[in-house]
C-alpha positions, -999 to +999 in steps of 0.1 A: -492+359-683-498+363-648-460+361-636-458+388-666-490+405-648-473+403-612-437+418-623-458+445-641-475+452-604-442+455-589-429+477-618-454+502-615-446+503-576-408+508-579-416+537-604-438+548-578-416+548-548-386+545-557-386+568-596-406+600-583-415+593-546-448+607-550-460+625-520-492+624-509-512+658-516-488+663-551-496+661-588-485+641-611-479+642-650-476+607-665-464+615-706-473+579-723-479+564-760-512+543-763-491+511-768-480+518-730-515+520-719-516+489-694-487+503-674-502+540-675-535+532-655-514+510-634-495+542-621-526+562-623-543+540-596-513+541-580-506+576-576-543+581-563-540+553-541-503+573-526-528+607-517-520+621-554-539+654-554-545+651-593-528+629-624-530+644-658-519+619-685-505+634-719-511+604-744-493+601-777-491+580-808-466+574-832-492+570-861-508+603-850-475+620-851-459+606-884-498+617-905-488+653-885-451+650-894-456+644-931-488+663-938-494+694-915-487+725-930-446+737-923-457+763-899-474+742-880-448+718-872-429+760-861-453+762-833-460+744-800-495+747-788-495+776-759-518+759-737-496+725-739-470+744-729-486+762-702-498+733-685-463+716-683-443+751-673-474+757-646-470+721-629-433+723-631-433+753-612-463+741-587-437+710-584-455+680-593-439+650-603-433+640-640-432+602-654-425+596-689-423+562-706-409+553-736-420+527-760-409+541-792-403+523-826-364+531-833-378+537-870-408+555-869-404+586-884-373+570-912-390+583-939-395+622-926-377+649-937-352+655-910-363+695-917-398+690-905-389+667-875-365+697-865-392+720-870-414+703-843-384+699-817-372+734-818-405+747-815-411+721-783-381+734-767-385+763-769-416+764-752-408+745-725-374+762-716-392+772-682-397+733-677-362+725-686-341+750-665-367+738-632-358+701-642-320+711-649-319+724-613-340+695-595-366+715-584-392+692-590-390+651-591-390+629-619-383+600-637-378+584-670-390+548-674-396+522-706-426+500-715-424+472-740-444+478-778-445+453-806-426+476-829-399+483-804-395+443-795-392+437-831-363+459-837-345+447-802-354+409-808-354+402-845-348+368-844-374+360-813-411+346-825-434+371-834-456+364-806-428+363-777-413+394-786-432+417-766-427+395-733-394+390-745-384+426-742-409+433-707-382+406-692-352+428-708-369+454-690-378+438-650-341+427-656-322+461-658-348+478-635-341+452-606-381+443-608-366+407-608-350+408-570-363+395-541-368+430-526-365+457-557-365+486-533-337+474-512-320+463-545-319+500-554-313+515-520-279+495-522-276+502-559-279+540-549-256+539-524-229+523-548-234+550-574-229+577-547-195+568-534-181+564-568-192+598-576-180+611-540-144+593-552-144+613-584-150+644-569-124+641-543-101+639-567-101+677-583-103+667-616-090+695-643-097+679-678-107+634-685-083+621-715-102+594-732-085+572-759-097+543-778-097+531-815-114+564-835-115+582-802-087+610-787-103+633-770-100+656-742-124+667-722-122+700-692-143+705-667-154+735-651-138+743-609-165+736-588-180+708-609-199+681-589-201+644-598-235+629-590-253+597-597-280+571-590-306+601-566-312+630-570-332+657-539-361+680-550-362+717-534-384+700-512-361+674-500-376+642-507-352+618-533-359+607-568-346+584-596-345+601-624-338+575-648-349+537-643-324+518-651-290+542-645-260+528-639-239+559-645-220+587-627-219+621-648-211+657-647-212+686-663-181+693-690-164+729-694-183+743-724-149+759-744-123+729-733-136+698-756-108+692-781-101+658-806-121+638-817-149+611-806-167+584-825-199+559-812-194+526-803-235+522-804-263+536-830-282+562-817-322+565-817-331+597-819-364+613-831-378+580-848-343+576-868-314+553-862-280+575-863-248+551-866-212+544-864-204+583-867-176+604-852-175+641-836-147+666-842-139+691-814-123+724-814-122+745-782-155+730-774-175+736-802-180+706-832-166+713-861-168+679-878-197+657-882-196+621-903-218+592-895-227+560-919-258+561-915-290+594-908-262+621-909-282+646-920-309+640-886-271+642-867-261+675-887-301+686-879-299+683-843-258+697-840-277+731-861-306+734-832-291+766-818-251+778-807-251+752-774-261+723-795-229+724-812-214+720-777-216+692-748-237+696-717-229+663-701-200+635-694-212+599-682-190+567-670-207+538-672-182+505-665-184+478-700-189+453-669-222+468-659-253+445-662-269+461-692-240+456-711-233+425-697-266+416-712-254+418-748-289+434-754-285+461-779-325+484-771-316+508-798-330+530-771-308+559-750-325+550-718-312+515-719-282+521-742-264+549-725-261+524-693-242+506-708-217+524-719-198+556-713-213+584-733-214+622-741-241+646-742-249+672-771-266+700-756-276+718-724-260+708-689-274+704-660-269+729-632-268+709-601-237+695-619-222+728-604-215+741-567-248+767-564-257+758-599-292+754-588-293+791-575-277+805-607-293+820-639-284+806-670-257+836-675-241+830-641-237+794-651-223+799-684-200+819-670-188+791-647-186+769-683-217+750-683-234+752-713-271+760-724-293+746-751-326+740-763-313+701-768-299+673-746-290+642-765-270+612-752-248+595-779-226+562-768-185+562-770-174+534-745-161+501-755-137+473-739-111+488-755-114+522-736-092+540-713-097+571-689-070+589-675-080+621-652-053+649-650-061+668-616-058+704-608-020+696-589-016+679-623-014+641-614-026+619-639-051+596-624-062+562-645-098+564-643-112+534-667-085+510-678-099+483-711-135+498-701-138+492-668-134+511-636-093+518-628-096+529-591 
């Protein structure tokens, strides 16, 4: 327990330093679930003892939420409480930092009408689209992180003792966030830095459209002129660095809205909204999907493609290498977080603006006219495999392997 205790210490730091670089003087919001309690006050004393002007913690539990989801009134579930709303639109725009940990149970809210859970996340988003567009453009710092829970452990480590699971899956968790090395700042400094000059190597190439193909995958994807290929840190208006998420282990951009075409299927289920969506495949046609199967919570899948017109469309494109330590793991977290590093994936939903040269000083018209796309929804879903290959056809209109069997091709 105390090596458990000591690695929890050091997590809390890295978060800290390394996932929003708090500055001394600026607020932070810390969004949490009771079962990640012990880590919460950790990075409350934390951020107090860094010269935080003020932490406000936003606590959540799943039991709570599934008595809402199944017995509040339907209009209810329609609206998002206008001082909630407020207070995360105000510090967004004052520029505090955000933390959110997840710690969810895959299954928690299986048995809920995917109608109602719908309900709740349209009326969220909605609310919160001044939040959204500030965190699409990096104006403030933040970070997404994860925190072992019983139910959560249980679903990644079936087959583990009941009583080990939980430290089972914190160890899953110092592993893939580099808590584990010697010197876990440093670790990610050099981590960073690797992430950055693939993305700089990518974007000196002038790619026009990515060609992936793999077995029930052959898709095309454009991307927009002036895209930008980022990864590992991102800079706040202010200047000062962040890690948005913690682990990553992927370089991404934005796609062209209209210039999707083929066809795309998962090579990992998808947790989404307390429901496990799997093995299901996306048509495309001129960007827009116009096909939806899956084996198993379709009808959460068809839910969240009907949010509004740019969830029908992709917001982001992500290459993560099938020799990547998450993977490499052989840990399946039926979690995004953890999941989408490792392996290539595809975003449903809105993009994200700094993905585009002066993105971050456009409106949301001025950036849809450049071909990003804008939604109430951003949702990773997994494609990549061993068996997938990436070819890149540039703007002069050489083909360029980009991923050969999974892996990085140049």
């Amino acid at each position: 327990m105390f090596e458990l205790n000591s690695k929890l210490l050091n997590y809390a730091e890295l978060i800290m330093k390394v996932g929003v670089n708090l500055q001394k003087g600026q607020s932070l919001h810390i969004r949490s679930s009771l079962e990640s309690k012990e880590l919460t006050r950790l990075l409350v004393e934390k951020a107090y003892n860094n010269g935080a002007k003020v932490v406000h913690v936003d606590w959540t539990d799943e039991q709570t939420s599934k008595i809402h989801y199944e017995n509040a009134p339907l209009e209810s579930l329609q609206t998002f409480p206008a001082w909630k709303a407020l207070e995360r639109n105000t510090l967004a725009e004052e520029k505090a930092a955000f933390i959110s940990i997840v710690s969810e149970d895959p299954d928690a809210f299986a048995n809920i009408a995917s109608e109602r859970l719908s309900a709740s996340q349209r009326a969220s988003a909605e609310a919160l689209v001044p939040f959204r567009r500030l965190m699409q453009a990096d104006q403030f710092s933040w970070t997404v992180v994860a925190a072992a829970s019983p139910k959560w452990a249980a679903k990644v480590f079936p087959d583990v003792e009941e009583e080990s699971q939980v430290n089972h899956l914190w160890e899953a968790i110092f592993a893939a966030t580099r808590v584990t090395e010697n010197n876990a700042v440093a670790a990610w400094e050099k981590h960073d830095a690797i992430l950055h000059e693939k993305a700089d190597a990518l974007n000196a190439l002038n790619i026009d459209e990515l060609i992936y193909t793999a077995p029930g995958t052959n898709l095309t994807i454009g991307l927009p002129e002036g895209h930008i290929w980022t990864g590992g840190s991102s800079i706040n208006a202010d200047g000062h660095t962040f890690m948005a998420n913690m682990p990553t282990e992927e370089v991404f951009t934005a796609p062209h809205k209209d210039r999707v075409n083929g066809f795309v299927s998962s090579t990992k289920p998808l947790s989404y909204s307390g429901n496990i969506i799997d093995d299901f495949t996306l048509t495309f046609k001129d960007g827009v999907i116009v096909d939806v199967k899956a084996a198993q919570g379709e009808d959460v899948l068809k839910q969240l493609i009907n949010t509004d017109e740019g969830s029908k469309r992709l917001g982001e494109v992500a290459l993560v290498p099938h020799d990547s330590p998450i993977s490499n793991s052989n840990t399946l977290f039926y979690n995004t977080l953890f999941d989408e590093n490792a392996s290539n994936h595809l975003a449903i939903g809105s993009a994200y603006t700094f993905c585009l040269e002066g993105g971050k000083e456009m409106s949301p018209e001025e950036t849809a006219t450049h071909g990003l796309n804008e939604s109430l929804t951003h949702v990773d879903f997994m494609i990549g495999s061993a068996e997938m290959n990436i070819d890149a056809k540039t703007h002069s209109g050489e083909l360029v392997p980009i991923f050969r069997n999974g892996n990085w091709a140049f």
